[in-house]
VMD Tcl script that builds the backbone (N, CA, C; Angstrom):
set m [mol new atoms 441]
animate dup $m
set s [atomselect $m all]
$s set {name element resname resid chain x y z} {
  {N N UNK 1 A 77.442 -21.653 -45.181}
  {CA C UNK 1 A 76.555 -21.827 -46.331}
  {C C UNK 1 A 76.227 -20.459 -46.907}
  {N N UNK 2 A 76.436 -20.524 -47.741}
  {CA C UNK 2 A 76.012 -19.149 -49.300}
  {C C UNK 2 A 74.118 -19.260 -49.384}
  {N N UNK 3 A 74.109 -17.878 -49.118}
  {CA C UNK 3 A 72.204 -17.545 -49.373}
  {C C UNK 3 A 72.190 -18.348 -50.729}
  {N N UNK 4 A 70.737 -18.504 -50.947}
  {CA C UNK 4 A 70.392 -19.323 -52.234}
  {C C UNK 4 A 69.075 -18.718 -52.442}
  {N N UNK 5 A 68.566 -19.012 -54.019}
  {CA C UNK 5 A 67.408 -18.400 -54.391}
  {C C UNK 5 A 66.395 -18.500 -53.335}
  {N N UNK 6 A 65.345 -17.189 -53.120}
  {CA C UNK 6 A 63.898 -17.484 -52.754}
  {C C UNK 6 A 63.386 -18.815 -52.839}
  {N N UNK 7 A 62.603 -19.691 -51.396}
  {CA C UNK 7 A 62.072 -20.897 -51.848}
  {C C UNK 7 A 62.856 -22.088 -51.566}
  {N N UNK 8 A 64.337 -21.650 -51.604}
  {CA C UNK 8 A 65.362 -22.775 -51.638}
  {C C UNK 8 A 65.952 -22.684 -49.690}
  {N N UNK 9 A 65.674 -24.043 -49.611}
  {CA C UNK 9 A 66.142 -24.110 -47.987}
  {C C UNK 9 A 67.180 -24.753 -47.846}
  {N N UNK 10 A 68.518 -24.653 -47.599}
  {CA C UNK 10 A 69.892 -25.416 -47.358}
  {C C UNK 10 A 69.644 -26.042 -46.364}
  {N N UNK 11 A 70.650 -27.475 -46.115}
  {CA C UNK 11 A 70.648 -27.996 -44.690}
  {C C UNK 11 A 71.779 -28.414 -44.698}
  {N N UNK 12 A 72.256 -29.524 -43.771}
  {CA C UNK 12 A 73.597 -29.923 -43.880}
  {C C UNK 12 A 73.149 -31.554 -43.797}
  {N N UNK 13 A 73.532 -32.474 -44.024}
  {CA C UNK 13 A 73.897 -33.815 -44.062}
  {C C UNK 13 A 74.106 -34.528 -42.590}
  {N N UNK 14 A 74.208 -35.782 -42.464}
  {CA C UNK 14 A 75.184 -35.586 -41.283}
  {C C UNK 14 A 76.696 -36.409 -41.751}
  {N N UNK 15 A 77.010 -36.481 -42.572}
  {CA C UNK 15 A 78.035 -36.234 -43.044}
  {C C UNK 15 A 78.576 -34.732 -43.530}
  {N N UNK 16 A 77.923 -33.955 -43.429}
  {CA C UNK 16 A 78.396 -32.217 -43.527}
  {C C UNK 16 A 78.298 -31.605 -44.583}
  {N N UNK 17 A 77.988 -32.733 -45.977}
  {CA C UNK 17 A 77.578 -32.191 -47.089}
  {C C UNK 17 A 76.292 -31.269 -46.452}
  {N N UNK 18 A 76.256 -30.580 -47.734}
  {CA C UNK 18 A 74.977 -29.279 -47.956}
  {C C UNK 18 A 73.879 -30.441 -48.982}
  {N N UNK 19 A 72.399 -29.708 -48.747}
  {CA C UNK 19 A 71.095 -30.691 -49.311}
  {C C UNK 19 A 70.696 -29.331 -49.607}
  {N N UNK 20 A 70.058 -29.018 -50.965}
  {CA C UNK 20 A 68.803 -28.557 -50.949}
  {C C UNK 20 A 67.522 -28.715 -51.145}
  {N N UNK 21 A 66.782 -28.415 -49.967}
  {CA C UNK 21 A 65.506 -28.490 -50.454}
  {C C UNK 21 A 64.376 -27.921 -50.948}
  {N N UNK 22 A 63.432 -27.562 -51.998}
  {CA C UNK 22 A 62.018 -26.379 -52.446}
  {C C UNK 22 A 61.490 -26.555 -51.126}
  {N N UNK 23 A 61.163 -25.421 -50.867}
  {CA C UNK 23 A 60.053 -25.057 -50.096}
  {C C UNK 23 A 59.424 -24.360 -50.985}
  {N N UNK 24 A 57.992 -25.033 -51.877}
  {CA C UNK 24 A 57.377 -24.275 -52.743}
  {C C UNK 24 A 55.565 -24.223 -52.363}
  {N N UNK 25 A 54.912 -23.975 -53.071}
  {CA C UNK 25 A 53.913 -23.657 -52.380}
  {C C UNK 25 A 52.841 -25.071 -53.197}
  {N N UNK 26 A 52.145 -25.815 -52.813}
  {CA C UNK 26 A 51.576 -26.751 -53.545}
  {C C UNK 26 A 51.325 -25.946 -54.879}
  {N N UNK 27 A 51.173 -27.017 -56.390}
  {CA C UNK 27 A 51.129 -26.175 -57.513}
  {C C UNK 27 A 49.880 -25.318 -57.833}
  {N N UNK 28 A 50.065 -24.604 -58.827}
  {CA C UNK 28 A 49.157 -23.111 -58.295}
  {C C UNK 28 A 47.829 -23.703 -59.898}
  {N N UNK 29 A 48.894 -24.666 -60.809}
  {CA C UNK 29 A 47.394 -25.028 -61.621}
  {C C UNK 29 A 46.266 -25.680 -61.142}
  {N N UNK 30 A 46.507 -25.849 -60.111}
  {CA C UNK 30 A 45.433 -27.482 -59.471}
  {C C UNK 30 A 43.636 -26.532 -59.040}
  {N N UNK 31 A 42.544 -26.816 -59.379}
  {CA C UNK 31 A 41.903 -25.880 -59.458}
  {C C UNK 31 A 41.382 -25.503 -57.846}
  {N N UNK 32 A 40.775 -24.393 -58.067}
  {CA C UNK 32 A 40.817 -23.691 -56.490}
  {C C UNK 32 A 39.995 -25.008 -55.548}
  {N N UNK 33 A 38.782 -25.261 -56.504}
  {CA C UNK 33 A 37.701 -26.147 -54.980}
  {C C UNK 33 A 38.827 -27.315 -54.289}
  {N N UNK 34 A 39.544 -27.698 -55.550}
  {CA C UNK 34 A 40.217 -29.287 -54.684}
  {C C UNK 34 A 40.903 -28.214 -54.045}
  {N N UNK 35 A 41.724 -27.200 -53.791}
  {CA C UNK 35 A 42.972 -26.886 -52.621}
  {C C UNK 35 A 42.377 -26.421 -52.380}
  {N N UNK 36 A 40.842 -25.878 -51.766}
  {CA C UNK 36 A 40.118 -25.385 -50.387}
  {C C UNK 36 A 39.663 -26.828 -49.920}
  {N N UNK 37 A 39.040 -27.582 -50.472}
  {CA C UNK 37 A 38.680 -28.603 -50.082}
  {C C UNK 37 A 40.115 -29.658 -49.105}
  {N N UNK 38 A 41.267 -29.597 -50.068}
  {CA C UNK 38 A 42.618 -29.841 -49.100}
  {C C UNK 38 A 42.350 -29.510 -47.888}
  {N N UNK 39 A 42.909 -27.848 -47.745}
  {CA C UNK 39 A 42.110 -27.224 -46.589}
  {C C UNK 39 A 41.263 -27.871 -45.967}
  {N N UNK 40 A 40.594 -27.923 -46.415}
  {CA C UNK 40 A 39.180 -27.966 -44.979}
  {C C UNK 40 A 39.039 -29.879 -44.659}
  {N N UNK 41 A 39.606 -30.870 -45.693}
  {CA C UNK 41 A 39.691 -31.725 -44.935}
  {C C UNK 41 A 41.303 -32.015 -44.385}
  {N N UNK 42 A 41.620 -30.980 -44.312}
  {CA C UNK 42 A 43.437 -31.008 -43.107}
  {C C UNK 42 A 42.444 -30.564 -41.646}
  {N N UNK 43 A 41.509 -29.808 -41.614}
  {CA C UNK 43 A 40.980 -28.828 -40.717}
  {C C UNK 43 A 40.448 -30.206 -40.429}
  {N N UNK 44 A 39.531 -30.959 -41.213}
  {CA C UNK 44 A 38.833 -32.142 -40.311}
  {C C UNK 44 A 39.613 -33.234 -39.908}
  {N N UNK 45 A 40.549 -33.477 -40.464}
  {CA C UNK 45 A 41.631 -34.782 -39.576}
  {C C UNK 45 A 41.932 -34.150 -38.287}
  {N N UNK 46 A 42.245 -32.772 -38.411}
  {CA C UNK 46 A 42.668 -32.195 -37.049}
  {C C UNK 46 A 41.487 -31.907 -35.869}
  {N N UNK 47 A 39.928 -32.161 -36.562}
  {CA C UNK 47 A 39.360 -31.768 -35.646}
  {C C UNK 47 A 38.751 -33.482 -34.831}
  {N N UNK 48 A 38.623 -34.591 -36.247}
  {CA C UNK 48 A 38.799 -35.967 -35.551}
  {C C UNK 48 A 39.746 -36.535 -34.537}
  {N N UNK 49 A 40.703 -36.044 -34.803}
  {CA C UNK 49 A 42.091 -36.455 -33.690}
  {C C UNK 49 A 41.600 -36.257 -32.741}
  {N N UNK 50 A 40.845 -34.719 -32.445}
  {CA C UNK 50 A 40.918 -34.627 -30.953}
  {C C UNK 50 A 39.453 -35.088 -30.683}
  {N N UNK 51 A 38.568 -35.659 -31.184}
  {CA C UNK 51 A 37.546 -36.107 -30.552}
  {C C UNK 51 A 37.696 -37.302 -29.584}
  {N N UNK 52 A 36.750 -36.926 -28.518}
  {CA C UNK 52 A 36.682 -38.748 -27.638}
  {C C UNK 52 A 36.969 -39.484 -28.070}
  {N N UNK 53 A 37.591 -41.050 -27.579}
  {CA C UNK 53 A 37.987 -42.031 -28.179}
  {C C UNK 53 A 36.982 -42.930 -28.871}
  {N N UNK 54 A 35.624 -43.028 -27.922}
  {CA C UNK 54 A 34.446 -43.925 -28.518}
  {C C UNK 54 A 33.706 -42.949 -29.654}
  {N N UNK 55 A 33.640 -41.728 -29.680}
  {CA C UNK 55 A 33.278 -41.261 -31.020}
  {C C UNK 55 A 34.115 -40.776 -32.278}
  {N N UNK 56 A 35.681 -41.230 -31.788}
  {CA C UNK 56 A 36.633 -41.082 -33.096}
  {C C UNK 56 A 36.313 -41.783 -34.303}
  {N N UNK 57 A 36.266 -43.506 -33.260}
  {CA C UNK 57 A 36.392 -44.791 -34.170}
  {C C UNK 57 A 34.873 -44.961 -34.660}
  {N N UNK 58 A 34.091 -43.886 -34.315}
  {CA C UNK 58 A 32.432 -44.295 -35.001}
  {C C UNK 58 A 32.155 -43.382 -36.174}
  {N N UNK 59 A 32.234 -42.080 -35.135}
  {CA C UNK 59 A 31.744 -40.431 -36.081}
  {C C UNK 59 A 33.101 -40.179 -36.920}
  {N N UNK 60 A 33.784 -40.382 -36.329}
  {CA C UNK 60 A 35.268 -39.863 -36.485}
  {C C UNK 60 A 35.626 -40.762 -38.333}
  {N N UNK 61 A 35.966 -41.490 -38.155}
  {CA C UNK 61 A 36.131 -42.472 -38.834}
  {C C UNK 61 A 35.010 -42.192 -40.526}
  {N N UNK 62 A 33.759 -41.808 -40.093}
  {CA C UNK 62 A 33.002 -41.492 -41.443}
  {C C UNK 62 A 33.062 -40.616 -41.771}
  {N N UNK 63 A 33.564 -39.464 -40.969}
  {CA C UNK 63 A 33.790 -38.050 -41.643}
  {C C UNK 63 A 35.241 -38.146 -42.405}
  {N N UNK 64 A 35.962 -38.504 -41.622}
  {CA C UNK 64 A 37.179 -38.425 -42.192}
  {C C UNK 64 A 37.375 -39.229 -43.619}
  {N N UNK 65 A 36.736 -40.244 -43.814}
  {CA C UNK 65 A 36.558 -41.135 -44.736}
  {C C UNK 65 A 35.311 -40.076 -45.649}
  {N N UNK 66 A 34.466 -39.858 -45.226}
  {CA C UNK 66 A 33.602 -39.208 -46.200}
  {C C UNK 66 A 34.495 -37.763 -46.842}
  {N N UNK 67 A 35.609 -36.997 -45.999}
  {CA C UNK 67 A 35.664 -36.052 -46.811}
  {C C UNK 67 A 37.140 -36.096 -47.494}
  {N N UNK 68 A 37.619 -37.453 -47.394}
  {CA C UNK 68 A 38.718 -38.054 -48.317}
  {C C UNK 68 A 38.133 -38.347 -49.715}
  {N N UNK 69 A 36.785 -38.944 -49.117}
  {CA C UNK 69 A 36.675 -39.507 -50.707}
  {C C UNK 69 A 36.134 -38.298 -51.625}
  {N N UNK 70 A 35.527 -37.051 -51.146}
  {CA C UNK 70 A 35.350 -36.342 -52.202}
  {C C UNK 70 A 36.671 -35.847 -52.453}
  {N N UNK 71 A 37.833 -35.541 -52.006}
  {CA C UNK 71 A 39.727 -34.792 -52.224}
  {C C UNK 71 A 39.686 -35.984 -53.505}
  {N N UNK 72 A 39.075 -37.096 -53.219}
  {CA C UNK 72 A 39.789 -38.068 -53.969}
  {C C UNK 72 A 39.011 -37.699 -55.518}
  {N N UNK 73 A 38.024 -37.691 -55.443}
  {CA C UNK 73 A 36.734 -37.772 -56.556}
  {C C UNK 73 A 37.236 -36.043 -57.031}
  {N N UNK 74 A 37.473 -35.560 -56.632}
  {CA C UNK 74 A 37.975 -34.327 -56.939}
  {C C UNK 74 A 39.281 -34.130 -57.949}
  {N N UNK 75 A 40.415 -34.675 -57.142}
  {CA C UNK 75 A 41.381 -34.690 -58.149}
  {C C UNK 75 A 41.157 -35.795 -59.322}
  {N N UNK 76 A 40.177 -36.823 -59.411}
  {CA C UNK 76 A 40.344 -37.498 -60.329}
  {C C UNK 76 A 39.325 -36.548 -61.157}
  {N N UNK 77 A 38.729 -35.379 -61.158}
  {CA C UNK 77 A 37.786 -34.928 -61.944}
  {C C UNK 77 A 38.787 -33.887 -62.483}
  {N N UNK 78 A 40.260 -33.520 -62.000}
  {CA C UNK 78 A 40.482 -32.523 -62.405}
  {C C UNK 78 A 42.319 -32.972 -63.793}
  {N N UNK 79 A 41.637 -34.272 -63.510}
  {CA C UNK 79 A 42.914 -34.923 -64.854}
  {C C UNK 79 A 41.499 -35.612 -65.487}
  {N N UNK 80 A 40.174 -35.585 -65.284}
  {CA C UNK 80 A 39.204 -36.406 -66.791}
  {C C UNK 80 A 39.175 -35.199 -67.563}
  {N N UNK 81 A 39.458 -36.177 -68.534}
  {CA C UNK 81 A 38.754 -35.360 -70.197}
  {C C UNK 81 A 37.302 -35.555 -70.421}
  {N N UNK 82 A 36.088 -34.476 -71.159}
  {CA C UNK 82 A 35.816 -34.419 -71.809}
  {C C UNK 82 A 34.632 -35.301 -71.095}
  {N N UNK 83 A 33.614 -36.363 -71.448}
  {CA C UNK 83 A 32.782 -36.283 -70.659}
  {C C UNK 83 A 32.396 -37.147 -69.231}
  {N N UNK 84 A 34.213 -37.868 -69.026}
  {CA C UNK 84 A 34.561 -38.718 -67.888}
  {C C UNK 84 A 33.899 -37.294 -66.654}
  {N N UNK 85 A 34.324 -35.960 -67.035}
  {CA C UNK 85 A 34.135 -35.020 -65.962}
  {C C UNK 85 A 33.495 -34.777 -65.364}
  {N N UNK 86 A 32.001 -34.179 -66.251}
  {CA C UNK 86 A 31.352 -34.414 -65.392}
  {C C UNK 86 A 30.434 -35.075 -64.333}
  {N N UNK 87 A 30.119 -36.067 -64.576}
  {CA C UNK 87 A 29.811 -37.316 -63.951}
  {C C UNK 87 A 30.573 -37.614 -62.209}
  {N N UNK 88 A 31.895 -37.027 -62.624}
  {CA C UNK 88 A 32.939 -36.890 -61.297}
  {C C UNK 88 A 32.558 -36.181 -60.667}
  {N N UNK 89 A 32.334 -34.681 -61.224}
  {CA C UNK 89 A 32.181 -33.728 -60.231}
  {C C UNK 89 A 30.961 -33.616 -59.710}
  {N N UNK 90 A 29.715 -34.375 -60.460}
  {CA C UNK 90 A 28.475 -34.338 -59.885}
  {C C UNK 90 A 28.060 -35.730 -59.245}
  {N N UNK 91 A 29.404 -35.925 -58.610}
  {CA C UNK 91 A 29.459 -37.664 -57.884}
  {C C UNK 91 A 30.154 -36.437 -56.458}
  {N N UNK 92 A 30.995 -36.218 -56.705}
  {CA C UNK 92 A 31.765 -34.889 -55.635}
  {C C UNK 92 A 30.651 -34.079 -55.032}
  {N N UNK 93 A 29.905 -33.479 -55.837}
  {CA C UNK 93 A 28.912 -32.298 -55.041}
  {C C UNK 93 A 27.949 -33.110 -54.495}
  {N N UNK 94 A 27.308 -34.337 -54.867}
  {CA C UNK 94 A 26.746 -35.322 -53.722}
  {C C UNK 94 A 27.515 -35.379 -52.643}
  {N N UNK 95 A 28.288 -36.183 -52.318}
  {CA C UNK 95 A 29.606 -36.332 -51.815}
  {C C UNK 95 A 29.977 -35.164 -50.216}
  {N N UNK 96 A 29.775 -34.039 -51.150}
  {CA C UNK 96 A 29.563 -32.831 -50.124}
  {C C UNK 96 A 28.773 -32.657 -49.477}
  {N N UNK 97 A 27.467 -32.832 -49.881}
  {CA C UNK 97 A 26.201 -32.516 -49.245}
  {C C UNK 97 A 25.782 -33.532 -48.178}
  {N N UNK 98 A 26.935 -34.926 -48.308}
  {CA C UNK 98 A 26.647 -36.052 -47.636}
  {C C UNK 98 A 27.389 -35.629 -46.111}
  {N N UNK 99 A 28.657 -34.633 -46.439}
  {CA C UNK 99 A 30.031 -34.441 -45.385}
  {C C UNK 99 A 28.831 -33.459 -44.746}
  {N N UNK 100 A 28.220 -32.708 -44.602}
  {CA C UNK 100 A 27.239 -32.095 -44.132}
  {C C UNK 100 A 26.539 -32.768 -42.907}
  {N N UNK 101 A 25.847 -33.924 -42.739}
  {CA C UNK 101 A 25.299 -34.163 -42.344}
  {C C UNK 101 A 26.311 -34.776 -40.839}
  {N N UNK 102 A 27.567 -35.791 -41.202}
  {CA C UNK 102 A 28.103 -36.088 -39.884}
  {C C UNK 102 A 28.564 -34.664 -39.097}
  {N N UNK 103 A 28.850 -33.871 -39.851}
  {CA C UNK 103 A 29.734 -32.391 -39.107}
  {C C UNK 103 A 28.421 -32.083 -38.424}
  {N N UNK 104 A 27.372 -31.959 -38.348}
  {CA C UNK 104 A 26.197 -31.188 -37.880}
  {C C UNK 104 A 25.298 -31.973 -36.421}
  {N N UNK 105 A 25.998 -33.767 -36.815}
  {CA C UNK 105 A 25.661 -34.779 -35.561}
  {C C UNK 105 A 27.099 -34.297 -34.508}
  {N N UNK 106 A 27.976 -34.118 -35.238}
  {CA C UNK 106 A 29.307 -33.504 -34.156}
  {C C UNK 106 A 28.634 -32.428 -33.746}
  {N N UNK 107 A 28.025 -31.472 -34.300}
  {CA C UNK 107 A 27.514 -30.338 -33.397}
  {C C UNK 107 A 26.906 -30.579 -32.340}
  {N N UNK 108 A 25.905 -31.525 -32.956}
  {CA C UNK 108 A 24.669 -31.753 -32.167}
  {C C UNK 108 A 24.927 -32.191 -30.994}
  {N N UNK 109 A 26.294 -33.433 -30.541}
  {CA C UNK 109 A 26.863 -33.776 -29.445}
  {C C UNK 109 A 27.512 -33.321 -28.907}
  {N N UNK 110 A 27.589 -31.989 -29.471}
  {CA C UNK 110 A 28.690 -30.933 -28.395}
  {C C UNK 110 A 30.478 -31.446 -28.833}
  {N N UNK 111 A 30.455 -32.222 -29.846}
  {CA C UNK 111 A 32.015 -32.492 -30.797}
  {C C UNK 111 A 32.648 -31.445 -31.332}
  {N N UNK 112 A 31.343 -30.224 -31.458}
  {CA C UNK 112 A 32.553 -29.372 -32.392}
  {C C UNK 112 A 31.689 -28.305 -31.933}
  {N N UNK 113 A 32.352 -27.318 -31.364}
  {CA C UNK 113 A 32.164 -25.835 -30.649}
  {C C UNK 113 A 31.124 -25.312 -31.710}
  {N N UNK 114 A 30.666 -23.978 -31.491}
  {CA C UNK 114 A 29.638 -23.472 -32.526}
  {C C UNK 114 A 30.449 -22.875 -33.684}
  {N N UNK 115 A 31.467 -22.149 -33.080}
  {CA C UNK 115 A 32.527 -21.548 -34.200}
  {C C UNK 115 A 33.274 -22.366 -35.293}
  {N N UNK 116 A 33.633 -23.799 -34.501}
  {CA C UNK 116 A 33.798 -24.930 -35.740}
  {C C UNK 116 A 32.772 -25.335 -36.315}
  {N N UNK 117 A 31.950 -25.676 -35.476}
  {CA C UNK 117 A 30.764 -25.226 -36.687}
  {C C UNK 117 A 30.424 -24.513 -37.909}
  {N N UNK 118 A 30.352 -23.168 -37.423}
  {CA C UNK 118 A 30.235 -22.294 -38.692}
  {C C UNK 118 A 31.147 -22.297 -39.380}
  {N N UNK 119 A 32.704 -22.273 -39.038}
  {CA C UNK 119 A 33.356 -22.467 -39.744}
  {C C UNK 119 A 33.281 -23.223 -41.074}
  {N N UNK 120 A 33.420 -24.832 -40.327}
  {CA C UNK 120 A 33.021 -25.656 -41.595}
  {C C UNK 120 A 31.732 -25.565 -42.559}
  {N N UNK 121 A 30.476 -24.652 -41.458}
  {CA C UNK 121 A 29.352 -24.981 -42.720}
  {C C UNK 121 A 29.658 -23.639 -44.013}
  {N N UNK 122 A 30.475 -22.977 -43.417}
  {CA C UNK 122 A 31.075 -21.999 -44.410}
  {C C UNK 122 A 31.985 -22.844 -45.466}
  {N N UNK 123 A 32.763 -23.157 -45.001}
  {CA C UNK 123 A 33.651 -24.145 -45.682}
  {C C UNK 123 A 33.166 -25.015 -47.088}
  {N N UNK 124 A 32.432 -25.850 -46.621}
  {CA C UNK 124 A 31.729 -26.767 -47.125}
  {C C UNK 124 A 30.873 -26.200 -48.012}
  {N N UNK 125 A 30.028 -24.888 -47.332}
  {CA C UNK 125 A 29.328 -24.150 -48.751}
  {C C UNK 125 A 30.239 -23.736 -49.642}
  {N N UNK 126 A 31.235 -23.349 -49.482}
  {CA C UNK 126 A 32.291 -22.589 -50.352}
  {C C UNK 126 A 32.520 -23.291 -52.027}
  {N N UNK 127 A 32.858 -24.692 -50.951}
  {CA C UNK 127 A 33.466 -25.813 -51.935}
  {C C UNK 127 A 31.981 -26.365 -52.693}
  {N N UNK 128 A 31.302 -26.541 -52.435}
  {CA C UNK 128 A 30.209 -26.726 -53.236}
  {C C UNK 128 A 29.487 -25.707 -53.899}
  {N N UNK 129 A 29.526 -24.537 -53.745}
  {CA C UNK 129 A 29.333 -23.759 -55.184}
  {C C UNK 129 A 29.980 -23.483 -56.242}
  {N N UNK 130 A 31.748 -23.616 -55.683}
  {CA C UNK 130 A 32.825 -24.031 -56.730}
  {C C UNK 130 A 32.831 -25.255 -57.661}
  {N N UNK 131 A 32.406 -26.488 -56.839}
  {CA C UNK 131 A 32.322 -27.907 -57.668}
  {C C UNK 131 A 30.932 -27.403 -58.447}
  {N N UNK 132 A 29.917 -26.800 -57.880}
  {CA C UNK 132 A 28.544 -26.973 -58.335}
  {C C UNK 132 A 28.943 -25.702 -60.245}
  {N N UNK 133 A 29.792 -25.127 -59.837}
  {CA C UNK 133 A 30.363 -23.804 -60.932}
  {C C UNK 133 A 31.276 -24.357 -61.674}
  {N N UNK 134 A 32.038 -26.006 -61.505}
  {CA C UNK 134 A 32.783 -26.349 -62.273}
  {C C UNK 134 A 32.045 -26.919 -63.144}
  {N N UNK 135 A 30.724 -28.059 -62.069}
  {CA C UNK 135 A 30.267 -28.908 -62.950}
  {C C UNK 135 A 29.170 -28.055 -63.910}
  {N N UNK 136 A 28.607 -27.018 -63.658}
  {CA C UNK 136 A 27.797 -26.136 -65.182}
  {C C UNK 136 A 28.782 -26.015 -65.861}
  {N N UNK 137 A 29.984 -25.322 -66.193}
  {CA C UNK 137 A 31.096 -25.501 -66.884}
  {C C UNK 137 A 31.592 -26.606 -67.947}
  {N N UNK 138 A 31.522 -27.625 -66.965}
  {CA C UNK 138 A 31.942 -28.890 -67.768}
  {C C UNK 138 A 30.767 -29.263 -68.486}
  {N N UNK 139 A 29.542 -29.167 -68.267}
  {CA C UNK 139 A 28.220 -29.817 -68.747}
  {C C UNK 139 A 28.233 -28.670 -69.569}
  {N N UNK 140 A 28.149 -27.279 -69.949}
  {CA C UNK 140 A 28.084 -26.372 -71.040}
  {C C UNK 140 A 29.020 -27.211 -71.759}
  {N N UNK 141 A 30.297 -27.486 -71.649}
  {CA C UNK 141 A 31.274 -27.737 -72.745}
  {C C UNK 141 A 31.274 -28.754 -73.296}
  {N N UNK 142 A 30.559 -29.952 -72.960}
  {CA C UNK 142 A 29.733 -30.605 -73.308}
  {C C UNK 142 A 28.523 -30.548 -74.187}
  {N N UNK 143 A 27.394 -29.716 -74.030}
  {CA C UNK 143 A 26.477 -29.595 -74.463}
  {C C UNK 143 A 26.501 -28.240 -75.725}
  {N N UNK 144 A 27.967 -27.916 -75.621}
  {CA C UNK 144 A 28.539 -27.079 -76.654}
  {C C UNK 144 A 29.282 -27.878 -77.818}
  {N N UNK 145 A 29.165 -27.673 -79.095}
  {CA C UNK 145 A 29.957 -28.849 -80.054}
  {C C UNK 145 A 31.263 -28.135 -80.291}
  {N N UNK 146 A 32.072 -28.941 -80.508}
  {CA C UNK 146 A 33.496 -28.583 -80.961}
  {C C UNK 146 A 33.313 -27.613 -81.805}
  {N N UNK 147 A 34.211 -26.717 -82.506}
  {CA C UNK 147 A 33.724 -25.908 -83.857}
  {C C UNK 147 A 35.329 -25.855 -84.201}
}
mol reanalyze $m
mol bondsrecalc $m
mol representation Tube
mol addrep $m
């Protein structure tokens, strides 16, 4: 097989043909809070997996579900127009402040070390001064008239 552009990964078939595939980096327009927020709920599926079995399917189960649905409320805020937006993103920064509270009962039971701890309450602040900086944004452009 012949090198190929940066990014581009060859393989073989198993019939022996050549495949290529991108190895590219998720797209770089998508705005920063949803791909930290990606981040940090990849960090929480991985930190539910390994919890006990009787507090996966209880604790486990609402975090993971609570910090899907803001990824979710997130990207749908980042394809609304105009004044679908903000309403989304200030449904999201609730949303956050809610993922707060199970991560901190995982502390409290000794579920998540002190360092995952801080970690995430770093995390979680991060992404909510970003959503909280999108949604003044969107509400100025709003409360600004076309010209």
């Amino acid at each position: 097989m012949e090198p190929k552009a940066p990014g581009v990964v060859a393989g073989l078939t198993a019939g022996g043909g050549e495949i290529f595939l991108e190895n590219r980096a998720p797209k770089t327009d998508l705005p920063i809070a949803l791909a930290k927020w990606y981040d940090y709920t990849k960090w929480v599926l991985d930190r539910v997996d390994g919890l006990p079995k009787n507090q996966r399917f209880v604790l486990g189960t609402r975090l993971a579900d609570a910090v899907l649905e803001v990824m979710e409320v997130l990207a749908e805020a980042t394809y609304a127009r105009g004044p679908a937006k903000a309403p989304l993103l200030a449904q999201a920064n609730r949303r956050i402040e809610a993922v707060r509270w199970p991560v901190r009962i995982c502390k409290d039971r000794n579920l998540l070390s002190a360092a995952q701890f801080a970690f995430s309450c770093r995390s979680v602040e991060e992404c909510g001064r970003m959503v909280g900086g999108w949604l003044k944004q969107a509400s100025t452009k709003l409360a600004t008239p076309a010209e």
